[in-house]
MIBA-146419 format. One record per residue (C-alpha): chain; residue number from 1; residue in one letter; x, y, z. Coordinates in nm, 4 decimals, always signed. Layout:
<rs>
r chain=A | resi=NUM | resn=A | px=X | py=Y | pz=Z .
...
</rs>
This chain:
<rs>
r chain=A | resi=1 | resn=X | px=+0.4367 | py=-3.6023 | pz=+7.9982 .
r chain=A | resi=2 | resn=X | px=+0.6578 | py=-3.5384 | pz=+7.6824 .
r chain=A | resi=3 | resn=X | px=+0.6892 | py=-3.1635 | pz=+7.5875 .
r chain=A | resi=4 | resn=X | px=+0.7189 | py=-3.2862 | pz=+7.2022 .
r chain=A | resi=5 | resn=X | px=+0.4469 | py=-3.1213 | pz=+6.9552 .
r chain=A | resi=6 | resn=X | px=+0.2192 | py=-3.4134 | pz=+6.8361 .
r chain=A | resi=7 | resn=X | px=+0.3162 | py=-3.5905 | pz=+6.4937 .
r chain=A | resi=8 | resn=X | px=+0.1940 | py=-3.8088 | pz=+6.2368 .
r chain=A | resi=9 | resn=X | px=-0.1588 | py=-3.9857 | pz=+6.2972 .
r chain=A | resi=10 | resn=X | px=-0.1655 | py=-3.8205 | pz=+6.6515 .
r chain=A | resi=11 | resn=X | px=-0.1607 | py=-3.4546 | pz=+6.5188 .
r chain=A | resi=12 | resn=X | px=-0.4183 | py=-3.5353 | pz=+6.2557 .
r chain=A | resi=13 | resn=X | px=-0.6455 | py=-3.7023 | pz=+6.5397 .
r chain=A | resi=14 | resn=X | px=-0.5686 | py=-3.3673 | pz=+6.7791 .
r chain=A | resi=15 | resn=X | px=-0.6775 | py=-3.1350 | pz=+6.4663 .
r chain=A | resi=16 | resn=X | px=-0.9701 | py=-3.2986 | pz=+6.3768 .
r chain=A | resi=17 | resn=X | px=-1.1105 | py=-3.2948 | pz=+6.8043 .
r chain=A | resi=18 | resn=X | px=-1.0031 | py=-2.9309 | pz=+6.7727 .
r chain=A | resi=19 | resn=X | px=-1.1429 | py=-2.8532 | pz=+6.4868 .
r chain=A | resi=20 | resn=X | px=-1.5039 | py=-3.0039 | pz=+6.5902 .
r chain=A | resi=21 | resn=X | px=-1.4931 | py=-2.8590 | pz=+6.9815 .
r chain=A | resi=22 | resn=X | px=-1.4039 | py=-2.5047 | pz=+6.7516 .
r chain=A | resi=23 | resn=X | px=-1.6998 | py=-2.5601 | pz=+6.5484 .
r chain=A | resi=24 | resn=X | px=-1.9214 | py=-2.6413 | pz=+6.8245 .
r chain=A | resi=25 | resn=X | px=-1.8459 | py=-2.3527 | pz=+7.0541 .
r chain=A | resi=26 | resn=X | px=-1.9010 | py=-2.1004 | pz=+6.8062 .
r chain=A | resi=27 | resn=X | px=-2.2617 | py=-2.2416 | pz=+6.6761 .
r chain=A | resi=28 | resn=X | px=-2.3428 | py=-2.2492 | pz=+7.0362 .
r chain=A | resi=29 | resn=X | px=-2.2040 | py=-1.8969 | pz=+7.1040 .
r chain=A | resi=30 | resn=X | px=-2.4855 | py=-1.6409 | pz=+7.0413 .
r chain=A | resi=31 | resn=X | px=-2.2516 | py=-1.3284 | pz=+6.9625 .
r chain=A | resi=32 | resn=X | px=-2.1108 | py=-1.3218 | pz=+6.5621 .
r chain=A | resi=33 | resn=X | px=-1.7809 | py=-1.3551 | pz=+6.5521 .
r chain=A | resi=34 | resn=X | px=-1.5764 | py=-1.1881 | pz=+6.2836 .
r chain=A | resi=35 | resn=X | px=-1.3572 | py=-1.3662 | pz=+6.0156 .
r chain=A | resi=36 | resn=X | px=-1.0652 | py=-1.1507 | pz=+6.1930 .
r chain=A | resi=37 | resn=X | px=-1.1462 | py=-1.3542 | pz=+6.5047 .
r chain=A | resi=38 | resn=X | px=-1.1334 | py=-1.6470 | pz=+6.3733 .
r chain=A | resi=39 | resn=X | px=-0.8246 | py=-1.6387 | pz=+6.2275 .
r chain=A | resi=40 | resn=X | px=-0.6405 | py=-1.5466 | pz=+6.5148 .
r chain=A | resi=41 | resn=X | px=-0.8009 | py=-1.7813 | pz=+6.7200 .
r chain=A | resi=42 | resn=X | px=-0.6920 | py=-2.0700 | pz=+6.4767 .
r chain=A | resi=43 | resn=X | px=-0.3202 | py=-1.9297 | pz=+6.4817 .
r chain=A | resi=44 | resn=X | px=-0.3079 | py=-1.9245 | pz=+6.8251 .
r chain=A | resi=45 | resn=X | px=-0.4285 | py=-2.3110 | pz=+6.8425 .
r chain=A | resi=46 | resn=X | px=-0.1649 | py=-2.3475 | pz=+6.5553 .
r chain=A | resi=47 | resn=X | px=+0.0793 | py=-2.2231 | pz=+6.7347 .
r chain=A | resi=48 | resn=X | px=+0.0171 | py=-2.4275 | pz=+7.0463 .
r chain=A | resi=49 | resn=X | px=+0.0454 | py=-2.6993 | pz=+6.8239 .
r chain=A | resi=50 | resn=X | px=+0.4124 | py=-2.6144 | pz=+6.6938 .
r chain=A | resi=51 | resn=X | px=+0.3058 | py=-2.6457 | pz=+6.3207 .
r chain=A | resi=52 | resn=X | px=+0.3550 | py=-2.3640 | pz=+6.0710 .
r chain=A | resi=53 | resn=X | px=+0.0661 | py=-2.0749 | pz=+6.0826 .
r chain=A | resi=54 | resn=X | px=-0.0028 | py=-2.0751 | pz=+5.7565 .
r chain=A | resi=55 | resn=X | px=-0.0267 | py=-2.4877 | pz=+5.6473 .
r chain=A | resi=56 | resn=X | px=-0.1794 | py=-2.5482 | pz=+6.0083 .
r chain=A | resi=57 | resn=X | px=-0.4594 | py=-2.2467 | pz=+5.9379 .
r chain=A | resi=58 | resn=X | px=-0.5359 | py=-2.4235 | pz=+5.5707 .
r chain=A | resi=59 | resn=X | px=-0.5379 | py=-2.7645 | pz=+5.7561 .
r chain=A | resi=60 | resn=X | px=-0.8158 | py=-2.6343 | pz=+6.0151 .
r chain=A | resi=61 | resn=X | px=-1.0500 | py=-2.4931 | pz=+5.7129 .
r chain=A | resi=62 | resn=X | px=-1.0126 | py=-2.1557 | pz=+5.8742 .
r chain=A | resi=63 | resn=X | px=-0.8050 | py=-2.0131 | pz=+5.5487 .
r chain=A | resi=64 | resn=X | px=-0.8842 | py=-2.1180 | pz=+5.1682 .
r chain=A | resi=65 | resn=X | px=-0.5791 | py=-2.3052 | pz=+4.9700 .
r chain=A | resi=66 | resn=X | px=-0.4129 | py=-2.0635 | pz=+4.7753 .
r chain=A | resi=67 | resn=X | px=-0.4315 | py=-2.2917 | pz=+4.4228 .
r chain=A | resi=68 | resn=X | px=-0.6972 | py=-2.2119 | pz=+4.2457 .
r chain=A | resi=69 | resn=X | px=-0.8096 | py=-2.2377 | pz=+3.9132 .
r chain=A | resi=70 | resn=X | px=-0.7165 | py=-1.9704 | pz=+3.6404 .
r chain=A | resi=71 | resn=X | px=-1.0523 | py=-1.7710 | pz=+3.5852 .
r chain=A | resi=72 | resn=X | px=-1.2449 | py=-1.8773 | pz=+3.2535 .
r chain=A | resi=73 | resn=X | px=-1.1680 | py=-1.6412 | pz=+2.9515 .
r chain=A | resi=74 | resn=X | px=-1.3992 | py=-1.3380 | pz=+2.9441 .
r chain=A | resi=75 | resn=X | px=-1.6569 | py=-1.3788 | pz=+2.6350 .
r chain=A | resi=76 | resn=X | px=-1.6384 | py=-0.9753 | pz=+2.5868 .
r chain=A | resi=77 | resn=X | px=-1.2175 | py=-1.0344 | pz=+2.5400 .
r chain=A | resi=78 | resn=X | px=-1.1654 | py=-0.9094 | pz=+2.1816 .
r chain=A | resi=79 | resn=X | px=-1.0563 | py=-1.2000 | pz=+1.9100 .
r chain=A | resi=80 | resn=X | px=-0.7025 | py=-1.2121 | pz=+1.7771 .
r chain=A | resi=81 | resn=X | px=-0.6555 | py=-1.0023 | pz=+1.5007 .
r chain=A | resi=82 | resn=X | px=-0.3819 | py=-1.1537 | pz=+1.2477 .
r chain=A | resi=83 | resn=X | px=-0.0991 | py=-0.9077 | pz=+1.1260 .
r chain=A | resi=84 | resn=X | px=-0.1146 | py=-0.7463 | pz=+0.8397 .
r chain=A | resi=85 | resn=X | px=+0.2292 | py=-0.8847 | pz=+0.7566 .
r chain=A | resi=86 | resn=X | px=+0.1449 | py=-1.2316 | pz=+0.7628 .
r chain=A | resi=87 | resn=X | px=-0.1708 | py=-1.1877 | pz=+0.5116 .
r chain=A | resi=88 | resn=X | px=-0.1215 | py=-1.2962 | pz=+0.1435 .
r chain=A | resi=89 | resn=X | px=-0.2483 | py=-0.9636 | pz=+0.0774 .
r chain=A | resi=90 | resn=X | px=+0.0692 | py=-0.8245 | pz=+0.1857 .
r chain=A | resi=91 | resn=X | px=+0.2455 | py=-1.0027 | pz=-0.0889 .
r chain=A | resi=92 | resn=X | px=+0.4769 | py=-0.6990 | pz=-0.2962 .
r chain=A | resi=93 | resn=X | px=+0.2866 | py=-0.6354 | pz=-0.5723 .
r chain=A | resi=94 | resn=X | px=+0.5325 | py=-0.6454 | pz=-0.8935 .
r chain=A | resi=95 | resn=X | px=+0.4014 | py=-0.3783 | pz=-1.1723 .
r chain=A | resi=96 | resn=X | px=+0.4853 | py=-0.5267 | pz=-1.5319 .
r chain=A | resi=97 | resn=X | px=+0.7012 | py=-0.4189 | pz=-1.7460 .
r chain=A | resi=98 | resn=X | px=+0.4685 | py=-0.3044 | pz=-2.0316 .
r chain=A | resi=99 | resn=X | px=+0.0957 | py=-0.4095 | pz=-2.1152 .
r chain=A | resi=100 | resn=X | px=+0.0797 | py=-0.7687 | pz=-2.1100 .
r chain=A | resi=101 | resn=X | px=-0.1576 | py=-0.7491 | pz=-2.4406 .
r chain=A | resi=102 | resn=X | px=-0.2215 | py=-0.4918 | pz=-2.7133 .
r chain=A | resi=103 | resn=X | px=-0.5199 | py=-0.2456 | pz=-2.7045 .
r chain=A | resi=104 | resn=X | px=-0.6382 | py=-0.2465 | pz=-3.0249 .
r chain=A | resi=105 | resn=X | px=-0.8467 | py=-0.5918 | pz=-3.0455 .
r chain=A | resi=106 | resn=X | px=-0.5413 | py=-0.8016 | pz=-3.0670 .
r chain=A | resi=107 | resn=X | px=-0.4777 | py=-0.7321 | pz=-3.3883 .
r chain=A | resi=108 | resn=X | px=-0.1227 | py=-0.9341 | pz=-3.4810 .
r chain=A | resi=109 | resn=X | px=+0.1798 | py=-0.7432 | pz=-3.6523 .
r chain=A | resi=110 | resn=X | px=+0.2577 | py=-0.7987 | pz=-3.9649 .
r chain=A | resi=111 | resn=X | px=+0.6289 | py=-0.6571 | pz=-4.0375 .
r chain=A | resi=112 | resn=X | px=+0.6619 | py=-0.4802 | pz=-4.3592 .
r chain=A | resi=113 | resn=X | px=+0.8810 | py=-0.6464 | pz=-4.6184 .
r chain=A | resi=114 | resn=X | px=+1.0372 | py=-0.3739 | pz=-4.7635 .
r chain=A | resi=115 | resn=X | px=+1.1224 | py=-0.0182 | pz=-4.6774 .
r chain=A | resi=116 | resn=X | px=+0.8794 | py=+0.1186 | pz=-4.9608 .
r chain=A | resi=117 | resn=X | px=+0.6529 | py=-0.0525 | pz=-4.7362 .
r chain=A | resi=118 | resn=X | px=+0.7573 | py=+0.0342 | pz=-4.3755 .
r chain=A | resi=119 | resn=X | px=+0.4837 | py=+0.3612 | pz=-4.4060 .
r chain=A | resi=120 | resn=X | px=+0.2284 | py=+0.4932 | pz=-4.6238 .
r chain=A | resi=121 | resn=X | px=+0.3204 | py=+0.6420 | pz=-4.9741 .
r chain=A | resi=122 | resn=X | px=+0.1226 | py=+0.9517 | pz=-4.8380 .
r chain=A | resi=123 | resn=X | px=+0.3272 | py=+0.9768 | pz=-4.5767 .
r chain=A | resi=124 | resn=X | px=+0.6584 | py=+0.9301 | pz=-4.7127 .
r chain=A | resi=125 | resn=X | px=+0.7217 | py=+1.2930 | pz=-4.8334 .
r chain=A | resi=126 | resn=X | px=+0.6108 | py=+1.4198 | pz=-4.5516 .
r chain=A | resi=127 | resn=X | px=+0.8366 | py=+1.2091 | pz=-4.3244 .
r chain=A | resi=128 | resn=X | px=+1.1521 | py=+1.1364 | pz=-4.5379 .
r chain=A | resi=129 | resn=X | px=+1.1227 | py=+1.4167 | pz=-4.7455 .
r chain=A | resi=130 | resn=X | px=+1.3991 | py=+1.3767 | pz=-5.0548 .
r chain=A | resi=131 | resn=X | px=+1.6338 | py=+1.1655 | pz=-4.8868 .
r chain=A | resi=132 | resn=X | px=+1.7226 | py=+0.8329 | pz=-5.0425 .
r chain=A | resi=133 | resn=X | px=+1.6330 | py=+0.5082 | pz=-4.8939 .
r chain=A | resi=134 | resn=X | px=+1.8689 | py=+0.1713 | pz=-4.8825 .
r chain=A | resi=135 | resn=X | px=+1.7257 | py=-0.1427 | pz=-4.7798 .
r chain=A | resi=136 | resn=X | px=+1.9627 | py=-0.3445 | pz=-4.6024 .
r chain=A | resi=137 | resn=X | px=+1.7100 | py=-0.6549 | pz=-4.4510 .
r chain=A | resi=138 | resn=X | px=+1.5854 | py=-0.7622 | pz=-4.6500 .
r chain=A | resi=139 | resn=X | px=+1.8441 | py=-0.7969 | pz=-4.9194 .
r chain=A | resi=140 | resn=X | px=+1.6405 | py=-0.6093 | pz=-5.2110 .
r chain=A | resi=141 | resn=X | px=+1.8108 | py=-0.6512 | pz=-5.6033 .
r chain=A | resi=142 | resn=X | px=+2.0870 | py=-0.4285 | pz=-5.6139 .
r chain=A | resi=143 | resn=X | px=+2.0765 | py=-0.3454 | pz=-5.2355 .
r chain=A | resi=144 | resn=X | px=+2.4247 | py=-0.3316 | pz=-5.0186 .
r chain=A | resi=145 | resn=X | px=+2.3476 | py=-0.6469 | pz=-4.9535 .
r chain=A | resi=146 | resn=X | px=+2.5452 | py=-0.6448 | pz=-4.5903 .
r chain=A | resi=147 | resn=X | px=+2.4954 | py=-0.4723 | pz=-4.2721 .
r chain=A | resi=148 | resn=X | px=+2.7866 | py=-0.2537 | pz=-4.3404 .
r chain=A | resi=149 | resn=X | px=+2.5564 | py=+0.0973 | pz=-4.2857 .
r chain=A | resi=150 | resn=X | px=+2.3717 | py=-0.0187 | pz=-3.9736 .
r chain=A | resi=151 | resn=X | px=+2.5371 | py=+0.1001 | pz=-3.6098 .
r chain=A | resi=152 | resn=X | px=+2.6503 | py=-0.2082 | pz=-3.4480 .
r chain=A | resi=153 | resn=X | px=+2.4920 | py=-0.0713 | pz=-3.1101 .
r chain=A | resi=154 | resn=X | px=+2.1825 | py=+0.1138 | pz=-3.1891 .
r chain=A | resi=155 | resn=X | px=+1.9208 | py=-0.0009 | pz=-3.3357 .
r chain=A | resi=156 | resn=X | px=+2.0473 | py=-0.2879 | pz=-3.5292 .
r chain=A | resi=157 | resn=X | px=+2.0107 | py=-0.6241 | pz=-3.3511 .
r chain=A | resi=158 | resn=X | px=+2.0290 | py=-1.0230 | pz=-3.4735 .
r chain=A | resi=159 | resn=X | px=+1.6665 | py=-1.0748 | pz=-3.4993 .
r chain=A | resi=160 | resn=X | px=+1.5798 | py=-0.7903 | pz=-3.7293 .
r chain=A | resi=161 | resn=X | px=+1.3631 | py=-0.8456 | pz=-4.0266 .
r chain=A | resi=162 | resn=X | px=+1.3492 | py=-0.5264 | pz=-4.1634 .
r chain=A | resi=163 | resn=X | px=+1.6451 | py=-0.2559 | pz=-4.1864 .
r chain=A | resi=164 | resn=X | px=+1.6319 | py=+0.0792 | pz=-4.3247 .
r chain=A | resi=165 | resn=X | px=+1.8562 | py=+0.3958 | pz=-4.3794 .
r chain=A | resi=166 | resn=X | px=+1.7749 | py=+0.6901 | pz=-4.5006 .
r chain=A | resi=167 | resn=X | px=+1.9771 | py=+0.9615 | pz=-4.5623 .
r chain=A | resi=168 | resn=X | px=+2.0429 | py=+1.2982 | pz=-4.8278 .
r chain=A | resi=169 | resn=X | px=+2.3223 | py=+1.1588 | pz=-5.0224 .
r chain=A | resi=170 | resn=X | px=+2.3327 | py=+0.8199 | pz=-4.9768 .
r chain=A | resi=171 | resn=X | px=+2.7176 | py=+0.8087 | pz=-4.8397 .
r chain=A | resi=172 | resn=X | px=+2.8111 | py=+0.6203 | pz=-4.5962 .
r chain=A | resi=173 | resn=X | px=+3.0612 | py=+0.8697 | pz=-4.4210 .
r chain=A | resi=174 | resn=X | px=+2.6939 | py=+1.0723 | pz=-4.4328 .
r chain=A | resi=175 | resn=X | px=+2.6335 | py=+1.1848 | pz=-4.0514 .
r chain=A | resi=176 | resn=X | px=+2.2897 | py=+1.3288 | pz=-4.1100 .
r chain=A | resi=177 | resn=X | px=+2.0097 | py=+0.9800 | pz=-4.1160 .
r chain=A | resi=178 | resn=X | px=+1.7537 | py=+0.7640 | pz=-3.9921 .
r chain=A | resi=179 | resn=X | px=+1.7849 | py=+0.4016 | pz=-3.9400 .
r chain=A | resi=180 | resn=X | px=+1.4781 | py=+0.2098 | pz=-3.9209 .
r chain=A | resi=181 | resn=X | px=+1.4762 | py=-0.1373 | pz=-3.7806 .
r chain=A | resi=182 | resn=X | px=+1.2021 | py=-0.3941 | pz=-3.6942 .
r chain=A | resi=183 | resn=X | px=+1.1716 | py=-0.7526 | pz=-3.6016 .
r chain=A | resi=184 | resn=X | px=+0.9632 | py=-1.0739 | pz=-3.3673 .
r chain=A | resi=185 | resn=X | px=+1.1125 | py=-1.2311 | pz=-3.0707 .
r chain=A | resi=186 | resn=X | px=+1.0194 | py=-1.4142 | pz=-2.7554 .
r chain=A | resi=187 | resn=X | px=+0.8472 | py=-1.1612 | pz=-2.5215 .
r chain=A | resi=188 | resn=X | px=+1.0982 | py=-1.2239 | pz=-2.2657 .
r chain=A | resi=189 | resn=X | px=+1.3826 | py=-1.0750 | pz=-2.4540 .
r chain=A | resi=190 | resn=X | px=+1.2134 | py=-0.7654 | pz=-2.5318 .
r chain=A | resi=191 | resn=X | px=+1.1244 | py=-0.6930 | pz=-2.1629 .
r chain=A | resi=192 | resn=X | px=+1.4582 | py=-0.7397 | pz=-2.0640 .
r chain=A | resi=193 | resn=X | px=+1.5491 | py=-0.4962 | pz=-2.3617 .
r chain=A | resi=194 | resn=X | px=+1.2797 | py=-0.2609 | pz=-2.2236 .
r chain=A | resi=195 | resn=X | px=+1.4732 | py=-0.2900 | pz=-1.8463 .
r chain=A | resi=196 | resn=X | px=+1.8264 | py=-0.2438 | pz=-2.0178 .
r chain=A | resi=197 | resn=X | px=+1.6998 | py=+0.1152 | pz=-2.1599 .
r chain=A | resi=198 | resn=X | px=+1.5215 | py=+0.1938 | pz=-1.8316 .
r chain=A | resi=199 | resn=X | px=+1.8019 | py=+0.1426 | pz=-1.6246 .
r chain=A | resi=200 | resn=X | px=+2.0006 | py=+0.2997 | pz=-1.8281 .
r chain=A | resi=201 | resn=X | px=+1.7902 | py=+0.6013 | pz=-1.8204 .
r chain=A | resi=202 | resn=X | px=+1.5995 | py=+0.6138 | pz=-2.1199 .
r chain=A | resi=203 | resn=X | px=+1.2546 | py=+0.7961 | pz=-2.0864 .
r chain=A | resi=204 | resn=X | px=+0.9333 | py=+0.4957 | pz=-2.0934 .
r chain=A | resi=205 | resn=X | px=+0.6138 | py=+0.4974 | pz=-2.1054 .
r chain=A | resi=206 | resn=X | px=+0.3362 | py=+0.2859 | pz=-2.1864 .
r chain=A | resi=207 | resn=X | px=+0.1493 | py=+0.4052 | pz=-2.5439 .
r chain=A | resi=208 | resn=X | px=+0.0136 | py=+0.3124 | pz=-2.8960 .
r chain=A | resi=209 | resn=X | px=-0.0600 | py=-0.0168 | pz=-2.7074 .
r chain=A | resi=210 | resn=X | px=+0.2886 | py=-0.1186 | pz=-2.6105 .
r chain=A | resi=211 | resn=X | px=+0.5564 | py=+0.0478 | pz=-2.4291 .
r chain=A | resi=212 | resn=X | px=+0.7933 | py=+0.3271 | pz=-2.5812 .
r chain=A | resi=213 | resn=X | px=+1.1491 | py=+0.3775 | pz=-2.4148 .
r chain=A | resi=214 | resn=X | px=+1.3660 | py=+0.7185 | pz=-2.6065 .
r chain=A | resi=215 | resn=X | px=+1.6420 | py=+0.8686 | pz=-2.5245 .
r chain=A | resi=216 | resn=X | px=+1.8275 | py=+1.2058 | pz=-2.7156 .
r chain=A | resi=217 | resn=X | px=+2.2047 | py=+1.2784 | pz=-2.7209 .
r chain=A | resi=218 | resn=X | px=+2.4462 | py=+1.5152 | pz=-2.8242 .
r chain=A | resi=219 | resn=X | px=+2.7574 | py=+1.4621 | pz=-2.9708 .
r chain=A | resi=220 | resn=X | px=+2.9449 | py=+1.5880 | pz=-3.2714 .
r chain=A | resi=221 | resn=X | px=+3.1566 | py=+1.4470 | pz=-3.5782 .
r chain=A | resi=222 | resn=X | px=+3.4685 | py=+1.6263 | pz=-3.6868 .
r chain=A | resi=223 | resn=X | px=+3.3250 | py=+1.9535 | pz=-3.5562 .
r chain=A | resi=224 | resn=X | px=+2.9947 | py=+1.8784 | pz=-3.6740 .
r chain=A | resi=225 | resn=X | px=+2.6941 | py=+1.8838 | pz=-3.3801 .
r chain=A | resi=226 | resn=X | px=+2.4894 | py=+1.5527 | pz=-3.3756 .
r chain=A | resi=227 | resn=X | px=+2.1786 | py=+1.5663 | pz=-3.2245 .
r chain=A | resi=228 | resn=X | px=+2.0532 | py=+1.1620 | pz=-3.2391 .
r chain=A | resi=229 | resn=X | px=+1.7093 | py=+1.0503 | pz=-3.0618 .
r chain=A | resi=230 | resn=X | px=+1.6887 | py=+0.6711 | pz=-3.0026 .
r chain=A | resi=231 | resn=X | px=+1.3429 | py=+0.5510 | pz=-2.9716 .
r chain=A | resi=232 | resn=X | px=+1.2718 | py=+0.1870 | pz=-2.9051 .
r chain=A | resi=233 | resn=X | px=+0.8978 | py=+0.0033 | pz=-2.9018 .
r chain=A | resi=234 | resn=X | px=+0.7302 | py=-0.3165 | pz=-2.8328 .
r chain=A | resi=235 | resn=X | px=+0.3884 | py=-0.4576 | pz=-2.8349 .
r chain=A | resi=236 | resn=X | px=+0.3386 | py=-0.7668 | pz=-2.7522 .
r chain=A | resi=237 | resn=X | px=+0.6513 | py=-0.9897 | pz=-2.9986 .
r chain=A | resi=238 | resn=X | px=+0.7490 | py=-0.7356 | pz=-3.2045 .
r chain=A | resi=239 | resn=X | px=+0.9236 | py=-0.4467 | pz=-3.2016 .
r chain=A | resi=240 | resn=X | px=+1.0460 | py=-0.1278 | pz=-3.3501 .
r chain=A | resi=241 | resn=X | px=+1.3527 | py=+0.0727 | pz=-3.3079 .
r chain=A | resi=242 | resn=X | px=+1.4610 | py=+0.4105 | pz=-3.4932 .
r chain=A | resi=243 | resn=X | px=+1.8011 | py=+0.6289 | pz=-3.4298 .
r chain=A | resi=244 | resn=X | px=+1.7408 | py=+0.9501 | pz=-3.6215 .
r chain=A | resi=245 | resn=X | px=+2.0659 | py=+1.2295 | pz=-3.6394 .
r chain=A | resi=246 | resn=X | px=+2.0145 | py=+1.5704 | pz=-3.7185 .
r chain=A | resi=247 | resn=X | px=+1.6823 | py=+1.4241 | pz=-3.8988 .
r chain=A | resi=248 | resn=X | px=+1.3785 | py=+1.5300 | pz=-3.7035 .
r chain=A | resi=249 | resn=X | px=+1.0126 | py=+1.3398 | pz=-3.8016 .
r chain=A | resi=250 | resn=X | px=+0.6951 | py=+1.4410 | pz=-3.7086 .
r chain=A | resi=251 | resn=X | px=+0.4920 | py=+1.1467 | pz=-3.5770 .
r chain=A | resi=252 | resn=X | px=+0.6971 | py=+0.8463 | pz=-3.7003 .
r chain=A | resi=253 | resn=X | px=+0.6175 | py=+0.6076 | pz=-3.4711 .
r chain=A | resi=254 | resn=X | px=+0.2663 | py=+0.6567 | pz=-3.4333 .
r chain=A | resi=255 | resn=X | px=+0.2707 | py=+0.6006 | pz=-3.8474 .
r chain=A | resi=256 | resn=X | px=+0.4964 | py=+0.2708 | pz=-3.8200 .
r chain=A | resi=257 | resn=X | px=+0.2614 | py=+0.1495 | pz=-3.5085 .
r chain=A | resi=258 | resn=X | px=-0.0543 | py=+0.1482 | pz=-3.7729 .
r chain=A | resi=259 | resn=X | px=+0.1690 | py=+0.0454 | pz=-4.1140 .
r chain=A | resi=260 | resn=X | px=+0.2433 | py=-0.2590 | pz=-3.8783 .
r chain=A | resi=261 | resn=X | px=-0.0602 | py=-0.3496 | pz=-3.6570 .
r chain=A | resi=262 | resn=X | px=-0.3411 | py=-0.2960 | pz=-3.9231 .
</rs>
């Protein structure tokens, strides 16, 4: 008799007689017998076998497989929520530069033509006082007829249309004056004019339906103290810029902003 565990067909054949001898001695057994039981009772027929405990045990029924499938997705598992930082709403939100339209019913600017012009006659006195005007844009009969007066920095610029100085004596090694210059260009320019003076620290804010940028410094001129206040505006394609020194106003711009936009 060969002392060799069965293989192969034979082993199948033995499990399956087991198995069915197993079965029937336990339904004919009146007393329960207890999963514990069983268990050991198929590992020791396993092991008389000379198979493994645990694939002989699954091969006998007496054990469940271990593979199983994954349990079905609870219906009370809360949805995915998307992050916040992949929304469009997330999107940085750019302010603008200045109002993208004026406030006063659209009304379009209409640049003065001459200095005379640039403010009310009742307002003149009280803003300019006695001192003299000299229109340099446009060129007026008997005018300088050059840009000779106007500071090459501040607030003269290519696309002025209108250029004013005014000043006590009219001289041009005068220190004490107001310049006065306004002109149309593309909207683009003038923001990136706004964003020069911002970043270089001017004061801006948005007002008299545009956007107002001023700045004040001190200086002096041969021992003289200059006090000069640059103030630069734009609504919508035009613009306005005034450098006063030592030659204070009293509500300039808010007079220009309704001369012009009228």
């Amino acid at each position: 008799m060969s002392s060799e565990p069965p293989v192969g067909d034979d082993l199948q054949q033995m499990i399956v007689g087991m198995r069915q001898r197993f079965v029937a001695h336990l339904d004919a057994e009146p007393r329960r017998v207890s999963v514990r039981k069983r268990v050991g009772i198929a590992v020791a027929i396993v092991a008389l076998l000379g198979v493994g405990t645990a694939s002989g045990a699954v091969a006998l029924g007496m054990i469940p497989s271990p593979i199983a499938a994954p349990p079905a997705p609870s219906a009370s598992s809360p949805a995915a929520v998307p992050r916040p930082d992949r929304t469009a709403s997330s999107a940085p939100i750019r302010p603008t530069t200045r109002p993208s339209s004026p406030t006063s019913g659209g009304v379009a600017a209409s640049i003065p033509d001459s200095c005379a012009a640039a403010v009310p006659s009742a307002d003149s006195a009280r803003l300019f006082g006695q001192r003299k005007v000299e229109q340099i844009r446009p060129v007026a009969p008997g005018g300088v007829g050059s840009d000779y007066w106007v500071d090459p920095d501040e607030p003269f610029v290519a696309d002025a249309a209108l250029v004013c100085r005014w000043s006590q004596t009219g001289s041009p090694e005068e220190s004490d004056n107001l310049f006065l210059a306004m002109g149309s260009t593309a909207e683009g320019t003038l923001d990136e004019r706004l964003s020069a003076h911002e970043q270089a620290g001017w004061s801006c804010t948005d007002r008299l339906g545009g956007r107002a940028c001023q700045h004040s410094e001190s200086s002096d001129y041969y021992g003289d103290p200059l006090e000069t206040t640059h103030t630069f505006f734009v609504r919508g394609d035009t613009w306005i810029s005034v450098t006063q020194t030592n030659t204070p106003t009293d509500g300039l711009l808010e007079v220009l902003v309704r001369q012009t936009w009228r």
